[in-house]
PDB file with one MODEL, atoms N, CA, C and O in Angstrom:
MODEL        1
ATOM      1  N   UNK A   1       5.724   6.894   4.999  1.00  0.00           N
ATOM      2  CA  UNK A   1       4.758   5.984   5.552  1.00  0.00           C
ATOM      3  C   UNK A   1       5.026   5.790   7.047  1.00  0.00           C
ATOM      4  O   UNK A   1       4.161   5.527   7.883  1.00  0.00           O
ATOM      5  N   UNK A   2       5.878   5.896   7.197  1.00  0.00           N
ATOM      6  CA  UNK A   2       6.957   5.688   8.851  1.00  0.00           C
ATOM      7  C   UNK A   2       6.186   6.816   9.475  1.00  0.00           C
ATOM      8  O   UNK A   2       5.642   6.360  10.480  1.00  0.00           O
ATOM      9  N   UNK A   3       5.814   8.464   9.276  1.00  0.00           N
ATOM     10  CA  UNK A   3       5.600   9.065   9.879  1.00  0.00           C
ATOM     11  C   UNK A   3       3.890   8.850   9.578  1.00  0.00           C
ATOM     12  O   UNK A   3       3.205   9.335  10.479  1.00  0.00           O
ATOM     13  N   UNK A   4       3.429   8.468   8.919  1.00  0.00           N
ATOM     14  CA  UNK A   4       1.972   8.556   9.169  1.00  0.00           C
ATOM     15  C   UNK A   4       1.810   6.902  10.205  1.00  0.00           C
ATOM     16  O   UNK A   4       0.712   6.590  10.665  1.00  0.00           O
ATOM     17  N   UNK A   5       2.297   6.559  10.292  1.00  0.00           N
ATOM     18  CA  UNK A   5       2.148   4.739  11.290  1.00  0.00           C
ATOM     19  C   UNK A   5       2.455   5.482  12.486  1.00  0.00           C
ATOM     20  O   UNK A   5       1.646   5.336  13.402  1.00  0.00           O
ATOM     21  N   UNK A   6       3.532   6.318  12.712  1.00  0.00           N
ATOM     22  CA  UNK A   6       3.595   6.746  14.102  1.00  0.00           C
ATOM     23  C   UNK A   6       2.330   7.986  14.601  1.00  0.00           C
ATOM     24  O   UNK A   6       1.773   8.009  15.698  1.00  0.00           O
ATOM     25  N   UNK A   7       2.179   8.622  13.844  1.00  0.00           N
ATOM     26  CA  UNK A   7       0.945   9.487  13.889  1.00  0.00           C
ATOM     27  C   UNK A   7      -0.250   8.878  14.516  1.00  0.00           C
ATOM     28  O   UNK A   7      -0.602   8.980  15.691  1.00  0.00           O
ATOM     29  N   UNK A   8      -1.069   7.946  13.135  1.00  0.00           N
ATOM     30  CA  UNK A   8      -1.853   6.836  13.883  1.00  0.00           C
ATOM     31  C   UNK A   8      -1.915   6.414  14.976  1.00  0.00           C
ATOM     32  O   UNK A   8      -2.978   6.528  15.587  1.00  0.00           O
ATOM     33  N   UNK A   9      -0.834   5.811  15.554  1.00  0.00           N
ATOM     34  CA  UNK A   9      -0.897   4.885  16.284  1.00  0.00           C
ATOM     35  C   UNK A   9      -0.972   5.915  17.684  1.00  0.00           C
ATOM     36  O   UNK A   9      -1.535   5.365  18.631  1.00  0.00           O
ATOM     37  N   UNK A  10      -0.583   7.049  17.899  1.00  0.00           N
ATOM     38  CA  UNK A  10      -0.520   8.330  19.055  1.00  0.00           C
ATOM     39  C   UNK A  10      -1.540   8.757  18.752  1.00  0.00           C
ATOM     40  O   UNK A  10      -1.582   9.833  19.349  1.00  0.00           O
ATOM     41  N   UNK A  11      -2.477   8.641  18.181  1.00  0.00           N
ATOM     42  CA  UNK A  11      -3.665   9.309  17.947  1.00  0.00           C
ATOM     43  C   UNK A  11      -4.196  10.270  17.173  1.00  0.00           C
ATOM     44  O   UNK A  11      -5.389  10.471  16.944  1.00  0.00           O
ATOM     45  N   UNK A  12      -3.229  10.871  16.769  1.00  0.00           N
ATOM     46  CA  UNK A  12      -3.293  12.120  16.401  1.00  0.00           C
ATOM     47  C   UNK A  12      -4.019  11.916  14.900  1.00  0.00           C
ATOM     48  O   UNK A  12      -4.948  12.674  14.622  1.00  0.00           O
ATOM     49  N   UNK A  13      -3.698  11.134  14.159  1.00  0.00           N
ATOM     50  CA  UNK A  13      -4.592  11.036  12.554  1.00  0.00           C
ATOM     51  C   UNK A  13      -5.225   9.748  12.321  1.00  0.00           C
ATOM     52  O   UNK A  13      -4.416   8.893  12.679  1.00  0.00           O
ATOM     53  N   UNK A  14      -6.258   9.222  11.902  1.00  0.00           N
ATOM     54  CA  UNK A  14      -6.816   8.227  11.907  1.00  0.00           C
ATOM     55  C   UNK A  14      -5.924   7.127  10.667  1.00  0.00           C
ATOM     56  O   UNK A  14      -5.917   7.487   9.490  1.00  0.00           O
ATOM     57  N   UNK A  15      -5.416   6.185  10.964  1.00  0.00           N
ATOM     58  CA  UNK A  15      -4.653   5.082  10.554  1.00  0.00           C
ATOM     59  C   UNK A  15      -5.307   4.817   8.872  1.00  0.00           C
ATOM     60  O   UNK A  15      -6.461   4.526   8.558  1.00  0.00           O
ATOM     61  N   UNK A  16      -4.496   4.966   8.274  1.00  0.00           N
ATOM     62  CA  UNK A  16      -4.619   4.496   6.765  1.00  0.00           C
ATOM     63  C   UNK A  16      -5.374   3.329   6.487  1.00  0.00           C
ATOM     64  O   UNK A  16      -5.090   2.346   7.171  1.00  0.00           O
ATOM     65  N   UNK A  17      -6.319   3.208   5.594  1.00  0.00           N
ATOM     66  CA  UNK A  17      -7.108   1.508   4.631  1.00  0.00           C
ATOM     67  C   UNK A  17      -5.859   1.368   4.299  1.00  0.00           C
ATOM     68  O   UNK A  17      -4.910   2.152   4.309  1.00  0.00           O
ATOM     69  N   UNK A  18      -5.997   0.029   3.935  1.00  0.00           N
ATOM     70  CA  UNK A  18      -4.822  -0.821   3.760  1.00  0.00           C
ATOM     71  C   UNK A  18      -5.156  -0.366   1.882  1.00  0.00           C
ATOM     72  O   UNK A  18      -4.157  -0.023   1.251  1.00  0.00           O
ATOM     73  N   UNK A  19      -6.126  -0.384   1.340  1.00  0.00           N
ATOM     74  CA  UNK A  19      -6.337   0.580  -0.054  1.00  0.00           C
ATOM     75  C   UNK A  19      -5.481   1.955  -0.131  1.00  0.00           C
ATOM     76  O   UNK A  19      -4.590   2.018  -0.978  1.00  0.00           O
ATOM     77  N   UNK A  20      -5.715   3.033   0.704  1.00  0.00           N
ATOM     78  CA  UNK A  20      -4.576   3.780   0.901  1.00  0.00           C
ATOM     79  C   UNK A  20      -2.991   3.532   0.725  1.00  0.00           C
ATOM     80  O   UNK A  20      -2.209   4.050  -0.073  1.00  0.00           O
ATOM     81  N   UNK A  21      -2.805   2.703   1.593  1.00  0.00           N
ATOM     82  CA  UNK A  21      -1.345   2.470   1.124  1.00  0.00           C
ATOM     83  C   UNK A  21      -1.051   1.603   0.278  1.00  0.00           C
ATOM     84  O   UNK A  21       0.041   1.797  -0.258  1.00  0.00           O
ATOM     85  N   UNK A  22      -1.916   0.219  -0.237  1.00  0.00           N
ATOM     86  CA  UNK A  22      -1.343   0.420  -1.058  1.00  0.00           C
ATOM     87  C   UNK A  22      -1.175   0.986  -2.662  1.00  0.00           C
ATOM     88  O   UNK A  22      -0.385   0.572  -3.510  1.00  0.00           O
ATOM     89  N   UNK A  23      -2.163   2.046  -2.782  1.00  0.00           N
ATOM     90  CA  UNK A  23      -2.042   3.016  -3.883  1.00  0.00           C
ATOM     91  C   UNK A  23      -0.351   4.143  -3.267  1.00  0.00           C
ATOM     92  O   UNK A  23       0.510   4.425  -4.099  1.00  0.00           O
ATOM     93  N   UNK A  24      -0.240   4.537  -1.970  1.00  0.00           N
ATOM     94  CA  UNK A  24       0.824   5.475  -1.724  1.00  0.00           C
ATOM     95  C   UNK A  24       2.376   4.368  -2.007  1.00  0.00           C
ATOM     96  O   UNK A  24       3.467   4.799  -2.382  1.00  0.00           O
ATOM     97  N   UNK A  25       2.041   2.881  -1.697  1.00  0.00           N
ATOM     98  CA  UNK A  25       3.371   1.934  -2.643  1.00  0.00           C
ATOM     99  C   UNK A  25       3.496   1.922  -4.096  1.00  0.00           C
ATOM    100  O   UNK A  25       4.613   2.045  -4.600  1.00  0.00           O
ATOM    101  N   UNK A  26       2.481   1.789  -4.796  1.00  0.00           N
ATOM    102  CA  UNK A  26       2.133   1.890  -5.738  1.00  0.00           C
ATOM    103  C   UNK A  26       2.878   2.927  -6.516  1.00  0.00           C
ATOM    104  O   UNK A  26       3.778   2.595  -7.289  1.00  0.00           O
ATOM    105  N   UNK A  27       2.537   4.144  -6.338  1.00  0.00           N
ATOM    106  CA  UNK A  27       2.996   5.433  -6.657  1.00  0.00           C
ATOM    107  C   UNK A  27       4.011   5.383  -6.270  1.00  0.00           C
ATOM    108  O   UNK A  27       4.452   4.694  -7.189  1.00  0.00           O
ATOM    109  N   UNK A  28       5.287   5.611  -5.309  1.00  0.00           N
ATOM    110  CA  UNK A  28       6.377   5.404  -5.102  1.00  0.00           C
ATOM    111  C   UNK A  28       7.093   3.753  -4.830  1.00  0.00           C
ATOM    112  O   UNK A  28       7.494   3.027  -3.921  1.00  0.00           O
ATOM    113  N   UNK A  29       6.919   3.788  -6.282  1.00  0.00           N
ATOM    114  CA  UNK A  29       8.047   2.370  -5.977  1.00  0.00           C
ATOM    115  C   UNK A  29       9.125   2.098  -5.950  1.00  0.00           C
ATOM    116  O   UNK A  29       9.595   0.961  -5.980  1.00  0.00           O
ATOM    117  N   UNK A  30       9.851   3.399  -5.872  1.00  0.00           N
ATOM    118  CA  UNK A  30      11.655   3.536  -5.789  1.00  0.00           C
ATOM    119  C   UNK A  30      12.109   4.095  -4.293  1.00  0.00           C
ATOM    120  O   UNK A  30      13.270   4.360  -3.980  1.00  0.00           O
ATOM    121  N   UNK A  31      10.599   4.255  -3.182  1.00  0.00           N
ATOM    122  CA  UNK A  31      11.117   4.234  -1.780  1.00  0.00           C
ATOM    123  C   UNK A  31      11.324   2.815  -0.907  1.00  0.00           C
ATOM    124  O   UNK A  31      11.525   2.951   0.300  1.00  0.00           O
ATOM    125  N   UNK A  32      11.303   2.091  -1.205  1.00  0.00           N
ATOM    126  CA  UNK A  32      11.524   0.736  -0.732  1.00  0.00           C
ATOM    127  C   UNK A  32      10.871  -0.623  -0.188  1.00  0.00           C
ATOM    128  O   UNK A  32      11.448  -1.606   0.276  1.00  0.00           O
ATOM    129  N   UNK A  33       9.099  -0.331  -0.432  1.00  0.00           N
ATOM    130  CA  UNK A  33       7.963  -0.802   0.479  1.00  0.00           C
ATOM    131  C   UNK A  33       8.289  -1.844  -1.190  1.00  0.00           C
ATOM    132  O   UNK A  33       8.759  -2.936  -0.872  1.00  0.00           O
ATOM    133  N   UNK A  34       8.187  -1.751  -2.204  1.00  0.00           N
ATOM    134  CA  UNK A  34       7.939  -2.405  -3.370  1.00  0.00           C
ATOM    135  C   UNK A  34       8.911  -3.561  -3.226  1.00  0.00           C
ATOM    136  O   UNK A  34       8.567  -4.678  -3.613  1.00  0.00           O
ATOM    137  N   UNK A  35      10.027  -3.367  -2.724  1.00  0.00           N
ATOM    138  CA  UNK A  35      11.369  -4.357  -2.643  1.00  0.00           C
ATOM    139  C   UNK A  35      11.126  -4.807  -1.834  1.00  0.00           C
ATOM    140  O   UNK A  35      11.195  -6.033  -1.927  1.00  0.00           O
ATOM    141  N   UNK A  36      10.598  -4.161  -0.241  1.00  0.00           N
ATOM    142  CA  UNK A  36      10.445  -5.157   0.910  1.00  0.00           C
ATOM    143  C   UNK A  36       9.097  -6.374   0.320  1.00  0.00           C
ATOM    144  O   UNK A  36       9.000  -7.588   0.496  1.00  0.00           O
ATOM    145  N   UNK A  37       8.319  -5.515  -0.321  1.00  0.00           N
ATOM    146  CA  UNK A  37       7.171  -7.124  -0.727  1.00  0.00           C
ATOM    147  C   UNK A  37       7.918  -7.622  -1.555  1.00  0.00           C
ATOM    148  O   UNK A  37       8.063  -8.720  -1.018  1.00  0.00           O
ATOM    149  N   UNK A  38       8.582  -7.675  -2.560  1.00  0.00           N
ATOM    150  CA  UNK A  38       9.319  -8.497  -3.182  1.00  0.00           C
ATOM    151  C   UNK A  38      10.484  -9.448  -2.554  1.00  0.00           C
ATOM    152  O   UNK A  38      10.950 -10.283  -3.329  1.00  0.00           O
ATOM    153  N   UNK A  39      10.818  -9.419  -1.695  1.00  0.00           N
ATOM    154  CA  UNK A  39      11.865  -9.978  -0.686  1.00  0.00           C
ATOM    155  C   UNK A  39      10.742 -10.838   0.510  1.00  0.00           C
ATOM    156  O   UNK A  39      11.053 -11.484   1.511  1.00  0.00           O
ATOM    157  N   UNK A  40       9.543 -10.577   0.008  1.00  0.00           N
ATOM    158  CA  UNK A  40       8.711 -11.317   1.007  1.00  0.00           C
ATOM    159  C   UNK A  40       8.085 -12.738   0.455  1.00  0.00           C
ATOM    160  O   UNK A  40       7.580 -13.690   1.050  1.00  0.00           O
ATOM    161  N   UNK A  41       8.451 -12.350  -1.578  1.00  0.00           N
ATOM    162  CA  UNK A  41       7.992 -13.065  -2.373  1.00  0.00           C
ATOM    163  C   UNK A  41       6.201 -12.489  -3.140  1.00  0.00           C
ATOM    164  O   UNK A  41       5.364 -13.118  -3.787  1.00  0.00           O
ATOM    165  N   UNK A  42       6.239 -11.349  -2.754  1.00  0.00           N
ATOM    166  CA  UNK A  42       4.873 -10.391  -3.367  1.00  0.00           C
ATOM    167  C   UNK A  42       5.285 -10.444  -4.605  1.00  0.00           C
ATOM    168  O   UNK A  42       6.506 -10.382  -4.750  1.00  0.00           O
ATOM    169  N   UNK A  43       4.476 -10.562  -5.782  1.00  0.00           N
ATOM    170  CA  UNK A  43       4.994  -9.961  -7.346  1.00  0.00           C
ATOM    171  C   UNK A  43       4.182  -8.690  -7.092  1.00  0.00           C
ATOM    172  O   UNK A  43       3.120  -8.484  -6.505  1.00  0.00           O
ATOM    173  N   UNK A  44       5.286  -7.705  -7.912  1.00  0.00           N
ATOM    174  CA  UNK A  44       4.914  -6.093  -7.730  1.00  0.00           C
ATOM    175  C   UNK A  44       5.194  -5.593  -9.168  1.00  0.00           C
ATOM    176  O   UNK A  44       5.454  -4.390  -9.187  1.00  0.00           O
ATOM    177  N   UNK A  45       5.210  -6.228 -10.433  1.00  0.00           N
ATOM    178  CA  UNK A  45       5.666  -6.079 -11.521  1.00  0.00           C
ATOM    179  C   UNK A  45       4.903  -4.625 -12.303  1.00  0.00           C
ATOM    180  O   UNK A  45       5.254  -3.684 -13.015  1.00  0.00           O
ATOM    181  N   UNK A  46       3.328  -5.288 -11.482  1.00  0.00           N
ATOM    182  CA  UNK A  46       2.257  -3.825 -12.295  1.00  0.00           C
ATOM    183  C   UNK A  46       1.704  -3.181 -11.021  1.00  0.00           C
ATOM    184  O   UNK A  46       1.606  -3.626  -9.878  1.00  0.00           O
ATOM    185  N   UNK A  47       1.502  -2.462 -11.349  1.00  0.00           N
ATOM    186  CA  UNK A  47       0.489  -1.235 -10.060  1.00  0.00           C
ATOM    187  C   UNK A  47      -0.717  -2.474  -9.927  1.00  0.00           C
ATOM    188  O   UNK A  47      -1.559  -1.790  -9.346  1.00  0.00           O
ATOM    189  N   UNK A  48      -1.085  -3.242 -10.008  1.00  0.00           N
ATOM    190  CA  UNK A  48      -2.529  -3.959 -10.404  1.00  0.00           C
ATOM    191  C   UNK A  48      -2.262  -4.945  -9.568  1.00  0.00           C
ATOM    192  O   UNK A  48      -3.186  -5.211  -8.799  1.00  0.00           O
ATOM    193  N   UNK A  49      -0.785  -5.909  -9.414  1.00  0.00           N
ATOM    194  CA  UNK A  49      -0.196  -6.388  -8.662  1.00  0.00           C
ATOM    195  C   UNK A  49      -0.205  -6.043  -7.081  1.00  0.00           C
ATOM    196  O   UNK A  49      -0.145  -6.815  -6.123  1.00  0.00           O
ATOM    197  N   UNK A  50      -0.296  -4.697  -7.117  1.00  0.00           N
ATOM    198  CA  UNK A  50       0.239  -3.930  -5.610  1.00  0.00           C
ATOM    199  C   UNK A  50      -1.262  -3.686  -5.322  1.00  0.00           C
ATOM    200  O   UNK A  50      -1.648  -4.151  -4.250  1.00  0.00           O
ATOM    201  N   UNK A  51      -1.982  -3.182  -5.916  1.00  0.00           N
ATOM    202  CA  UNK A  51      -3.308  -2.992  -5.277  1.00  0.00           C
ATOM    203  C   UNK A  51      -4.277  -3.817  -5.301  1.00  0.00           C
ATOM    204  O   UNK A  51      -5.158  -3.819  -4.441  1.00  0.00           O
ATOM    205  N   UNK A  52      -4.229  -4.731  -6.428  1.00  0.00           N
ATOM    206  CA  UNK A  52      -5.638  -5.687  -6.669  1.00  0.00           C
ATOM    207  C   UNK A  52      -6.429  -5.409  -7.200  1.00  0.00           C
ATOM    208  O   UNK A  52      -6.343  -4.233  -7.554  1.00  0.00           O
ATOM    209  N   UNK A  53      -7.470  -5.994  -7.573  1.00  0.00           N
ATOM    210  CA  UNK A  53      -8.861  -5.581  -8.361  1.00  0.00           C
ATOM    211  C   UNK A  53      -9.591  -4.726  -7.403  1.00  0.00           C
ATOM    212  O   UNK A  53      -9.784  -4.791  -6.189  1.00  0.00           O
ATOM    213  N   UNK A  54      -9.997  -3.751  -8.512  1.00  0.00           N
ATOM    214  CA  UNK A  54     -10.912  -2.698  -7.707  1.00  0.00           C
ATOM    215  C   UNK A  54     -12.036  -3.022  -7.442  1.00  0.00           C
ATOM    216  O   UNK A  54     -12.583  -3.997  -7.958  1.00  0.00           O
ATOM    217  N   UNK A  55     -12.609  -2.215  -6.537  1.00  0.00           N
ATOM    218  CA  UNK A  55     -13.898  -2.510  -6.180  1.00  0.00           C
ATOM    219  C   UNK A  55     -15.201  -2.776  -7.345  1.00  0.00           C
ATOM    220  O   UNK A  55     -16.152  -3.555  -7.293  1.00  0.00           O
ATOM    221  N   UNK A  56     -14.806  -1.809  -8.361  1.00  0.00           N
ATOM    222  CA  UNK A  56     -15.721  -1.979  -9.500  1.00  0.00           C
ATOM    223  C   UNK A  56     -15.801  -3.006 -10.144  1.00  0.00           C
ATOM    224  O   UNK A  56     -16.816  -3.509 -10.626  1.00  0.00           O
ATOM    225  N   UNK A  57     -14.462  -3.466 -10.196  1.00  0.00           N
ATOM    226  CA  UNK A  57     -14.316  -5.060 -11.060  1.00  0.00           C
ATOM    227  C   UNK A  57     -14.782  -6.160 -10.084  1.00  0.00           C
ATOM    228  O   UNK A  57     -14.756  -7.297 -10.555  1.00  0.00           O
ATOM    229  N   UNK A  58     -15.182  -6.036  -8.872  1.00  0.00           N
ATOM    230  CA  UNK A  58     -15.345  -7.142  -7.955  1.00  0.00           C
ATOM    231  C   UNK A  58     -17.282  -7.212  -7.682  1.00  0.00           C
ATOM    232  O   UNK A  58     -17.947  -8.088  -7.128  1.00  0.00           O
ATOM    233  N   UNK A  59     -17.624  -6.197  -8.187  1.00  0.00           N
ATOM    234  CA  UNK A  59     -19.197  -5.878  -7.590  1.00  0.00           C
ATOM    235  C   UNK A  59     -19.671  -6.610  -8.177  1.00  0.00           C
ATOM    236  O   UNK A  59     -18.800  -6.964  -8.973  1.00  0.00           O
ATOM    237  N   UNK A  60     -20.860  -7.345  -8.436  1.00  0.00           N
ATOM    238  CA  UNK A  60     -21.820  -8.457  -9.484  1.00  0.00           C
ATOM    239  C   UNK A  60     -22.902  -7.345  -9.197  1.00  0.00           C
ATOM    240  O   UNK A  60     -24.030  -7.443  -9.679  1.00  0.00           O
TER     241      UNK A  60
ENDMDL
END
């Protein structure tokens, strides 16, 4: 994630939805983004936790 934030930010690739990452925390939760929200006080117990309700469940 470190190398796509520095990418972004130099221009070179257009900066991640915050949906993007957090499905790429999601999926790796033994690189350390899952513990830093948990140390922030985030509950990260389910993938559902880390991303939120989807767009489908939110539409009326």
């Amino acid at each position: 994630m470190q190398l796509v934030n520095t990418l972004s930010i130099s221009n070179v690739i257009q900066m991640p939805s915050v949906m993007e990452m957090a499905e790429w925390i999601a999926d790796n939760p033994k690189l350390g983004a899952v513990k830093g929200l948990e140390l922030l006080g985030f509950q990260t117990n389910t993938r559902d936790r880390i991303i939120g309700p989807t767009s489908a469940s939110t539409t009326i």
